[in-house]
Every structure is written in structure tokens, then in C-alpha cells.
MISE-861454 format. One record per atom (N, C-alpha, C): atom name; residue number from 1; x, y, z; residue in three letters. Coordinates in steps of 0.001 Angstrom, whole numbers, plus 500000, padded with zeros to 6 digits. Layout:
N
<r CA NUM <X Y Z> ALA>,
...
END
This chain:
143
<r N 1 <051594 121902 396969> UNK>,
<r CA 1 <050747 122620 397917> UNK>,
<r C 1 <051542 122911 399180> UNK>,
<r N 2 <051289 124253 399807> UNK>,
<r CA 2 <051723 124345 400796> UNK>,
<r C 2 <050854 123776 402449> UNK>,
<r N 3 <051848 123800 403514> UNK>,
<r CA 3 <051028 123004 404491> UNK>,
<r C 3 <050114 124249 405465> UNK>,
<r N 4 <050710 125231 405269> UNK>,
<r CA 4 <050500 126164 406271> UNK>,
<r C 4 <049800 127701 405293> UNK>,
<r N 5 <048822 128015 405931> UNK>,
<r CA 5 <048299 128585 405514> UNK>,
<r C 5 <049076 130693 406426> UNK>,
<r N 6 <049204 131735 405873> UNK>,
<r CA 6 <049383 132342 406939> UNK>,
<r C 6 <049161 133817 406545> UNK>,
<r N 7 <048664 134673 407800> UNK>,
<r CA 7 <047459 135768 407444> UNK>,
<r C 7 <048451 136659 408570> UNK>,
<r N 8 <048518 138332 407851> UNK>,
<r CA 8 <049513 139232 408836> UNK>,
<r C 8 <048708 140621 408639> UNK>,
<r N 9 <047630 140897 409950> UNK>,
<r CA 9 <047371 142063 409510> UNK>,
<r C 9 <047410 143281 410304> UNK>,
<r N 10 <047501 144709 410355> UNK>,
<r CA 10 <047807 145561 411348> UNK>,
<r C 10 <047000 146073 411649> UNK>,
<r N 11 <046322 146224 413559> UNK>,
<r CA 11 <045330 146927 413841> UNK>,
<r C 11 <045788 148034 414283> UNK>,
<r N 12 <044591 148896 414622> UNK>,
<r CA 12 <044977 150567 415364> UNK>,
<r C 12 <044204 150223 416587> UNK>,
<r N 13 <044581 149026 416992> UNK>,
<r CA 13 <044131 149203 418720> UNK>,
<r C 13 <044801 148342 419688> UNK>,
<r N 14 <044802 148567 420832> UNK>,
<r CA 14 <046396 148226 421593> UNK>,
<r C 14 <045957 146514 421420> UNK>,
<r N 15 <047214 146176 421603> UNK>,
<r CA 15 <047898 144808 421993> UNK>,
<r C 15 <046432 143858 422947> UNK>,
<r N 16 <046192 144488 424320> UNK>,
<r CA 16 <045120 143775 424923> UNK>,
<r C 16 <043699 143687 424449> UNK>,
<r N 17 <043266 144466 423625> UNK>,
<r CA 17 <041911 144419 423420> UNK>,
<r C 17 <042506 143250 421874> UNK>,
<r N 18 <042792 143037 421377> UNK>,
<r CA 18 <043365 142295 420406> UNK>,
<r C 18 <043426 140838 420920> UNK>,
<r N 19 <044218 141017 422075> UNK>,
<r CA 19 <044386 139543 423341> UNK>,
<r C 19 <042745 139193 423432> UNK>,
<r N 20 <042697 139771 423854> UNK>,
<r CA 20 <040998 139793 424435> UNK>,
<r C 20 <040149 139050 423433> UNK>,
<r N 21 <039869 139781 422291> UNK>,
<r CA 21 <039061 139470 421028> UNK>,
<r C 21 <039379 138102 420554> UNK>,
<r N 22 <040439 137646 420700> UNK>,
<r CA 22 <040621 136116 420533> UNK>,
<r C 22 <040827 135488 421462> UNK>,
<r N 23 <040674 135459 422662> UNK>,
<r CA 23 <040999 134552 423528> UNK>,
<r C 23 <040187 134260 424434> UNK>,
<r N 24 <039296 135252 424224> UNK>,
<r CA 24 <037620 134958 425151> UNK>,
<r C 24 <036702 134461 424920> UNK>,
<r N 25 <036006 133703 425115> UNK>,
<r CA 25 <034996 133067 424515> UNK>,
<r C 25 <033825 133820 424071> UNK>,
<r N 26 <033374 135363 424858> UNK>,
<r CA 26 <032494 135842 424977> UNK>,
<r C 26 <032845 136734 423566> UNK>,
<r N 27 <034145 136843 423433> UNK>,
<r CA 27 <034164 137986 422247> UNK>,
<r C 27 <034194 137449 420534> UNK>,
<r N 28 <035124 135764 421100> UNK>,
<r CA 28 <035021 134984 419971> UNK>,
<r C 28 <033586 134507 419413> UNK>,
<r N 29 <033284 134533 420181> UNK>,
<r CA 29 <031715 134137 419909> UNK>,
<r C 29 <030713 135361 419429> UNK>,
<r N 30 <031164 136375 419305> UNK>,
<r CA 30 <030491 137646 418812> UNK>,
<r C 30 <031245 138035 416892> UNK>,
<r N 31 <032123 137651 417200> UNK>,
<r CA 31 <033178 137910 415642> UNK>,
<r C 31 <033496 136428 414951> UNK>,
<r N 32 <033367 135287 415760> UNK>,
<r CA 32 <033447 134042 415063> UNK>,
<r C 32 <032267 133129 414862> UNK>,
<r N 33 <031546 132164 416181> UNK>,
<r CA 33 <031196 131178 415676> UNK>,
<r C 33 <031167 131347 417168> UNK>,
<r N 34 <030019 130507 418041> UNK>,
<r CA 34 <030069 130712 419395> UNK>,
<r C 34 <030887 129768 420116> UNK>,
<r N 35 <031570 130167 421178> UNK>,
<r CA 35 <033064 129564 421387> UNK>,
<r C 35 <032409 129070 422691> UNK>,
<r N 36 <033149 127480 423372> UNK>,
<r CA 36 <033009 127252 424730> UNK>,
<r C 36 <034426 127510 424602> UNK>,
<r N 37 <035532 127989 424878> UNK>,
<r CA 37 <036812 128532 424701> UNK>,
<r C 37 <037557 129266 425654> UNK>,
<r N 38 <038913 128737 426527> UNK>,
<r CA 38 <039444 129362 427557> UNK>,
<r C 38 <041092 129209 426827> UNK>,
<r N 39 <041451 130403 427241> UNK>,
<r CA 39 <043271 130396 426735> UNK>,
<r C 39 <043941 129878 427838> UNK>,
<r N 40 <043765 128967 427826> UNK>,
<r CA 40 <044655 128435 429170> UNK>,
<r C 40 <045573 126530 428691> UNK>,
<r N 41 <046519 126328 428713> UNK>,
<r CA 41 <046738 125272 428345> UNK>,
<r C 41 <046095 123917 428861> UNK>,
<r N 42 <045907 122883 427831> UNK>,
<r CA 42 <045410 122229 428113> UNK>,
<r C 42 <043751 121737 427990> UNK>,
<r N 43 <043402 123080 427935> UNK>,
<r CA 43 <041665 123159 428182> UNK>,
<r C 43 <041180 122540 426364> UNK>,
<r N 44 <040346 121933 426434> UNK>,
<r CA 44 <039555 121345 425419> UNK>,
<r C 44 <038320 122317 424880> UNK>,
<r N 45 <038373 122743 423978> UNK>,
<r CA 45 <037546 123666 423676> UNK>,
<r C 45 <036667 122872 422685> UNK>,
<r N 46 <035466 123770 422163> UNK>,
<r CA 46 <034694 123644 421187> UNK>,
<r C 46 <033761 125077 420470> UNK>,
<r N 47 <034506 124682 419066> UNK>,
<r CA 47 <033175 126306 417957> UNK>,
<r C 47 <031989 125267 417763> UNK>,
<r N 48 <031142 126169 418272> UNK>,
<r CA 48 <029887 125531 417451> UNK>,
<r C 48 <029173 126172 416910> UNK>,
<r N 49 <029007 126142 415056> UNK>,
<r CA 49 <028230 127042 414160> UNK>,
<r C 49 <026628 126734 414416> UNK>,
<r N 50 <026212 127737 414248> UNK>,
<r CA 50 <024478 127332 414176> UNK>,
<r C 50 <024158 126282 413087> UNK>,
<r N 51 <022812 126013 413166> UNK>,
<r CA 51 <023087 124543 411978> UNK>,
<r C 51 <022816 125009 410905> UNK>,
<r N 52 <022321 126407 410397> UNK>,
<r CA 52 <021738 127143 408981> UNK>,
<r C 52 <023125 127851 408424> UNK>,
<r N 53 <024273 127381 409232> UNK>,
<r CA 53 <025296 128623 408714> UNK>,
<r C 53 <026393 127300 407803> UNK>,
<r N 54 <026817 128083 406985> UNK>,
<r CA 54 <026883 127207 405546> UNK>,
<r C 54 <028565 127002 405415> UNK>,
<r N 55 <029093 127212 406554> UNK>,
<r CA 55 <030575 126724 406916> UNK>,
<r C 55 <030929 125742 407936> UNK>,
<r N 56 <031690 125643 408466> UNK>,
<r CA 56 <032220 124465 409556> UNK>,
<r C 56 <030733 124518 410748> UNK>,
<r N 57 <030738 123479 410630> UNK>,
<r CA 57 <029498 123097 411802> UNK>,
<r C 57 <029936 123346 413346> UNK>,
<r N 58 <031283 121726 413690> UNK>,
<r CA 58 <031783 121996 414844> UNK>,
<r C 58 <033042 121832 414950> UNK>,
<r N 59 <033772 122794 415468> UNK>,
<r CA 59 <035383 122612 415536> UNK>,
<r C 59 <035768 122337 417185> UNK>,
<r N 60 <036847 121348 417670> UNK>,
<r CA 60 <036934 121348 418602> UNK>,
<r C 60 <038636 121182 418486> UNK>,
<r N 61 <039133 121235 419391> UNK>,
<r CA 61 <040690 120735 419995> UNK>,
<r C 61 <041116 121437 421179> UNK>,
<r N 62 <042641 121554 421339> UNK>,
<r CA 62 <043004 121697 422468> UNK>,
<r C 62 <044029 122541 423019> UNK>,
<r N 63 <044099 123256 423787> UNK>,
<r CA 63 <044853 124746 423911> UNK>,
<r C 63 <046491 123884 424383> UNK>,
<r N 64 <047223 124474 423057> UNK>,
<r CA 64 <048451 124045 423251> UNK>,
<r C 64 <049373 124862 424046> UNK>,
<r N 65 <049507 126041 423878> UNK>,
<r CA 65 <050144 127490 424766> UNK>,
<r C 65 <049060 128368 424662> UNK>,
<r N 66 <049373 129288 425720> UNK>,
<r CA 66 <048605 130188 426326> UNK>,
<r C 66 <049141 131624 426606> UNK>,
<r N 67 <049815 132155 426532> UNK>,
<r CA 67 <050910 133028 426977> UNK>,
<r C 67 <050739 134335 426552> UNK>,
<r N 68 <050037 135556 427194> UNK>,
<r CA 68 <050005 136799 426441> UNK>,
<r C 68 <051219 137198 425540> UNK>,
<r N 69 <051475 137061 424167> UNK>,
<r CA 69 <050609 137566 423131> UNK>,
<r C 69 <050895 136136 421733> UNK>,
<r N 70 <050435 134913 422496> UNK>,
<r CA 70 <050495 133976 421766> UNK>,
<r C 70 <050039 132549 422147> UNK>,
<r N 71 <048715 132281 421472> UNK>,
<r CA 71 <048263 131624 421474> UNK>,
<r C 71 <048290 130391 420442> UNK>,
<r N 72 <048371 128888 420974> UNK>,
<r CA 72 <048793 128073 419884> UNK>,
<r C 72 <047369 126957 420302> UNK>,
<r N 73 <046790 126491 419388> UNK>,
<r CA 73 <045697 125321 419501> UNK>,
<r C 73 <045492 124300 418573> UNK>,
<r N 74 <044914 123101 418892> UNK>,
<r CA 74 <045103 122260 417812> UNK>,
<r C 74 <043683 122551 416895> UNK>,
<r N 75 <043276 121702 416266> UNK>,
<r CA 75 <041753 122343 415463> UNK>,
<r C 75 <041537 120856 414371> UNK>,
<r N 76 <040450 120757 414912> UNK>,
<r CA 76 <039863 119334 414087> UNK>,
<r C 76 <038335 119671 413698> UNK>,
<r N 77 <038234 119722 412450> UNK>,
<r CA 77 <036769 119623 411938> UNK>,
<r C 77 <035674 118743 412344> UNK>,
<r N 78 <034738 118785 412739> UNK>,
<r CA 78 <033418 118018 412806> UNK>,
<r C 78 <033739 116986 412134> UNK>,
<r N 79 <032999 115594 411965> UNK>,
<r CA 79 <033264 114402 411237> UNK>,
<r C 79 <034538 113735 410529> UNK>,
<r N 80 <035544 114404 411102> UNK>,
<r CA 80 <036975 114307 410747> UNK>,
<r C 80 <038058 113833 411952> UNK>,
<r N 81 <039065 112823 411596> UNK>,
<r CA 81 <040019 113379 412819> UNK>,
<r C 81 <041064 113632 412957> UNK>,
<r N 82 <041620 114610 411753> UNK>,
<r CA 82 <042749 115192 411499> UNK>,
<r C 82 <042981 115989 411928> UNK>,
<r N 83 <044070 116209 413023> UNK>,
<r CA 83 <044338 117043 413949> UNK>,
<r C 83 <045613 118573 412406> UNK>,
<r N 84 <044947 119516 413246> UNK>,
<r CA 84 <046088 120723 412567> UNK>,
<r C 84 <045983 121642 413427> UNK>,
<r N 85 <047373 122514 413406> UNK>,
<r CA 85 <047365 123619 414137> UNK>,
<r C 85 <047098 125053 413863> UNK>,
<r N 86 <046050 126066 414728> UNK>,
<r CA 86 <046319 127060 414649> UNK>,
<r C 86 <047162 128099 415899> UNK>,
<r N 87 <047772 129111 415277> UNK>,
<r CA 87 <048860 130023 415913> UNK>,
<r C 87 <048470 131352 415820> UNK>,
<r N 88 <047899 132015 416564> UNK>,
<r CA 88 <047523 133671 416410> UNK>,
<r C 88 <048823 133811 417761> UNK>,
<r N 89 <049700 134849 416784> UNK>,
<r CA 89 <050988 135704 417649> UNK>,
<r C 89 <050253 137199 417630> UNK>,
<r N 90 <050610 138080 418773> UNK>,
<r CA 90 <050358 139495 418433> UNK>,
<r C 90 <051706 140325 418593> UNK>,
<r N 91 <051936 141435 418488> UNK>,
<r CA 91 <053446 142097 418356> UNK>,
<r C 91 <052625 143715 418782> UNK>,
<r N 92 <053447 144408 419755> UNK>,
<r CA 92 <052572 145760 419544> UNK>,
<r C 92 <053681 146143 418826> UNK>,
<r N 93 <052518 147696 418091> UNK>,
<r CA 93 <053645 148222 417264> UNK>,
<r C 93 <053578 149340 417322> UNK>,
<r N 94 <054163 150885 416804> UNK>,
<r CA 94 <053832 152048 417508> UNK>,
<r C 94 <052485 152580 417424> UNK>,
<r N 95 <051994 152183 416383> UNK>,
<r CA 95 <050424 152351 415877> UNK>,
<r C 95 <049294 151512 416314> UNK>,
<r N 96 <049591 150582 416764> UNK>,
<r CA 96 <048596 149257 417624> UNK>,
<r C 96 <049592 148137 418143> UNK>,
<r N 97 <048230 146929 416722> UNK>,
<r CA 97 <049087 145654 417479> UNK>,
<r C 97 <049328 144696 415578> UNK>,
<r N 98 <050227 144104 415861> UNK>,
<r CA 98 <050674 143492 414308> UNK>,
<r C 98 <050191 142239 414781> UNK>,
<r N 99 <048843 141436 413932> UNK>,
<r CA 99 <048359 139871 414128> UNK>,
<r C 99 <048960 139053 413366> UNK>,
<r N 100 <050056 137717 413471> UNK>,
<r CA 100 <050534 136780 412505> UNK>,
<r C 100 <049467 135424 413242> UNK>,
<r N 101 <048832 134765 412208> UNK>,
<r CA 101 <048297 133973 412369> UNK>,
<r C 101 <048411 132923 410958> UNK>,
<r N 102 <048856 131576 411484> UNK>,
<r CA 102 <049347 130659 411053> UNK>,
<r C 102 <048651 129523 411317> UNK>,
<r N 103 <047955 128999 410390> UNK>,
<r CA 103 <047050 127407 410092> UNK>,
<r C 103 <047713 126310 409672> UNK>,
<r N 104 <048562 125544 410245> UNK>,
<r CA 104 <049275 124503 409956> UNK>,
<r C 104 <049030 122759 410157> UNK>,
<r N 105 <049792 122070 409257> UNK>,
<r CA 105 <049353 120745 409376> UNK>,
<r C 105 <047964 120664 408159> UNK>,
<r N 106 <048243 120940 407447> UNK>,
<r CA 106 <047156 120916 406389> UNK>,
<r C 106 <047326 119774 405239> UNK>,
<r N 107 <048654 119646 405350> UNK>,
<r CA 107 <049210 117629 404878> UNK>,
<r C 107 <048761 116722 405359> UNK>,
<r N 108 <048240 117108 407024> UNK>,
<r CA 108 <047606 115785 407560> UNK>,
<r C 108 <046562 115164 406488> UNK>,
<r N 109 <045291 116194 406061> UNK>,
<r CA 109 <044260 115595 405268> UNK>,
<r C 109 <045220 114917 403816> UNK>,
<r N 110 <044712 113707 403425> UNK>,
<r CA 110 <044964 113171 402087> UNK>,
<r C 110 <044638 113737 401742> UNK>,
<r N 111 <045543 113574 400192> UNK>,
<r CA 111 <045556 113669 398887> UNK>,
<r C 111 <044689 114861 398152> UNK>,
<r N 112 <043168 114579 397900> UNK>,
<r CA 112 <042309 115721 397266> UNK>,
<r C 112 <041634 116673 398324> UNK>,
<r N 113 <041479 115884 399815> UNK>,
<r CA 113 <040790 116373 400768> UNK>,
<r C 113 <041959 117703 400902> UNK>,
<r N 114 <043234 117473 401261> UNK>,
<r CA 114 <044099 118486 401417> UNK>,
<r C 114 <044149 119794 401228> UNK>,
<r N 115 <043946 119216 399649> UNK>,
<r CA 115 <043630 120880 398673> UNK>,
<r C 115 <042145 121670 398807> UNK>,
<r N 116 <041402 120476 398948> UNK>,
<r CA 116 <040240 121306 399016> UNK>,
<r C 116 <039966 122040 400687> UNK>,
<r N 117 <040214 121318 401613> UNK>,
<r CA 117 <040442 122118 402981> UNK>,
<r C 117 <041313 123317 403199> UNK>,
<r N 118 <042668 123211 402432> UNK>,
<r CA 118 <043443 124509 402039> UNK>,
<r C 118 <042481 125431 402139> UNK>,
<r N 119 <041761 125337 400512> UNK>,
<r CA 119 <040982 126204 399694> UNK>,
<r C 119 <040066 126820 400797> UNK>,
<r N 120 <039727 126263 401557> UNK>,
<r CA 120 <038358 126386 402771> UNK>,
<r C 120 <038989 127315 404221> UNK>,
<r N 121 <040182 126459 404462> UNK>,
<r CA 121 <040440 127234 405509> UNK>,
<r C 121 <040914 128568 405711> UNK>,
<r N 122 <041640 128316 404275> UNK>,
<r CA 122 <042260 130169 403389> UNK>,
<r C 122 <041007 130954 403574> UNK>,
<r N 123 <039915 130515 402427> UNK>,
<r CA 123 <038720 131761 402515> UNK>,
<r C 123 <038368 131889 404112> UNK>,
<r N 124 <038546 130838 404516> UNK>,
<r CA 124 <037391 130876 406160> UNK>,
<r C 124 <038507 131906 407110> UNK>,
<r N 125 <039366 132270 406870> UNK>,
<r CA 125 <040603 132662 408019> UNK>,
<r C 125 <040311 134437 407506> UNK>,
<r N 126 <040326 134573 405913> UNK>,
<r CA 126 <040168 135895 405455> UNK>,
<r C 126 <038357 136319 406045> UNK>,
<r N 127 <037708 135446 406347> UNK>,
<r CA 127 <036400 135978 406504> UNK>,
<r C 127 <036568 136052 407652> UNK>,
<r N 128 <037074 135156 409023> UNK>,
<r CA 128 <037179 135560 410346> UNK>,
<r C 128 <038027 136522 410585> UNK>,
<r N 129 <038900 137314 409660> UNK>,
<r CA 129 <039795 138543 409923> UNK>,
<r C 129 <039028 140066 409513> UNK>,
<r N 130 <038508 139371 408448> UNK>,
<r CA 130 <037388 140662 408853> UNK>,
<r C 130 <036200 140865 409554> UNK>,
<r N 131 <035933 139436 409941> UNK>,
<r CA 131 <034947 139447 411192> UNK>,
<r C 131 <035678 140330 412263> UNK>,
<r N 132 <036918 139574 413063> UNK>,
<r CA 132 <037792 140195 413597> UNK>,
<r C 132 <037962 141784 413567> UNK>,
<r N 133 <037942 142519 412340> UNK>,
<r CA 133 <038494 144139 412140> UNK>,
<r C 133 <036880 144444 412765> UNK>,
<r N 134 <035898 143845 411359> UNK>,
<r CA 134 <034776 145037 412461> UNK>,
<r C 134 <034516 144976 413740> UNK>,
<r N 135 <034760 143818 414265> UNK>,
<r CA 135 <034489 143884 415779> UNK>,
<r C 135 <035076 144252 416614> UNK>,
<r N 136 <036885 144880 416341> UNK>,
<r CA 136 <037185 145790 416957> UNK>,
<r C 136 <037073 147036 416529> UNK>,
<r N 137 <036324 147183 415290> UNK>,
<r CA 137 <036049 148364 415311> UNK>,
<r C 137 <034828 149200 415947> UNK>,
<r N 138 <033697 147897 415710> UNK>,
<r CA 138 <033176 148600 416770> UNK>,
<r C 138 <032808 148731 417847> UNK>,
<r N 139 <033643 147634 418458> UNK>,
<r CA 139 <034340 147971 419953> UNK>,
<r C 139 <035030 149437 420798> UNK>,
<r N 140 <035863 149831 419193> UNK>,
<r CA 140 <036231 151129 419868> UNK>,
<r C 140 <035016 152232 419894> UNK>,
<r N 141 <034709 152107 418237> UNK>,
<r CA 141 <034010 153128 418513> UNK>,
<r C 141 <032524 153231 419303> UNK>,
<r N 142 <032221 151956 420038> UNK>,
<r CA 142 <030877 152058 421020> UNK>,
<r C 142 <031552 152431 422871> UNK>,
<r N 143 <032898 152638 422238> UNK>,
<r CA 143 <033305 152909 423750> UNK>,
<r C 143 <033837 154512 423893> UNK>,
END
């Protein structure tokens, strides 16, 4: 098994509204899971899912870098305390902005837990990336 999970996809909208969409609480919380969430190092954050929604309840950890166009945080599941990292980099490119985002430390969980959190955080990263697309999409197009 691998430890790191990792997702590369290309938008058609600049570099800052991209910054924005992940690093705000107000926007993460519209495309993710409602965020108490600041990009600033250091700061202790927390996702908290509603209690009817049938994925991660509460995620919390702690803003490791902060730095326009790269953000690094740690990420620990609800009832767990296996620390892992996530990494959303952005890159502009002549057409927008290029997202590499990287879920690492996924060895921390033992043995069967490992694989099956893999399995979870893979689908859960492809469903917050297209949470992610429509919500800048229709970001642009309500503007």
C-alpha cells in the first residue's frame, strides 16, 4: 500500500479565487463540510459534518504552512489520534491554476485500519474535488 494518497487537477480560473476556495472558512464550508478554518500557521482548526451526513463527522488539526499558493495541515479523524498530512499546492498556468493535492501519513493507521482509511480518504478527496469544481464554477458564473 501506498502512504500518500495524490489528486492533480486543472482549473479555468485564476490562481486567487482557487487560494480563496480553500483557505477560507466561509468558502470551505460551502464546497466541503463547515470549516472553523484560518490559513495562517499554527491556528487549530476544526470540519464539522452535520450529524445525518454519512462521512467523517469531525476533523480537526493544525495549520502547518500558510504561504500563498501552498497550504500544508495536519488532519486527524474524530475518535482517532492518528495524526496525517494534507498538502493543497496551486501553480498558475496559462489557462488558470494547476491544484496538486497530497494526503499523506496514511501508515500511521495500523495494519487493516490503513487500507481501509486509504480506501475512504481516496473516494472522500475525489468527492471534495468535485465539490471544489462546481463551486468554482458557480462562482464564476454567478459573477
Amino acid at each position: 500500500m501506498t502512504d500518500s494518497i495524490k489528486k492533480e487537477v486543472l482549473f479555468n480560473h485564476g490562481i486567487d479565487k482557487v487560494w480563496n476556495a480553500i483557505s477560507k472558512a466561509e468558502e470551505i464550508s460551502t464546497w466541503f463540510i463547515p470549516a472553523n478554518f484560518k490559513a495562517e500557521k499554527g491556528y487549530k482548526y476544526t470540519f464539522t459534518s452535520p450529524p445525518n451526513d454519512k462521512g467523517c463527522t469531525v476533523i480537526c488539526g493544525e495549520v502547518q504552512h500558510a504561504n500563498p499558493y501552498v497550504l500544508i495541515y495536519t488532519w486527524i479523524v474524530a475518535d482517532t489520534k492518528t495524526e496525517t498530512t494534507v498538502k493543497w499546492e496551486l501553480t498558475s498556468t496559462e489557462n488558470g491554476t494547476k491544484l496538486n493535492l497530497e494526503h499523506s501519513g496514511i501508515s500511521n493507521y495500523k495494519g487493516e485500519t490503513a487500507i481501509a482509511m486509504f480506501e475512504s480518504f481516496n473516494g472522500g478527496w475525489d468527492n471534495c474535488i468535485s465539490g471544489l469544481t462546481n463551486y468554482l464554477k458557480n462562482l464564476v458564473n454567478a459573477g
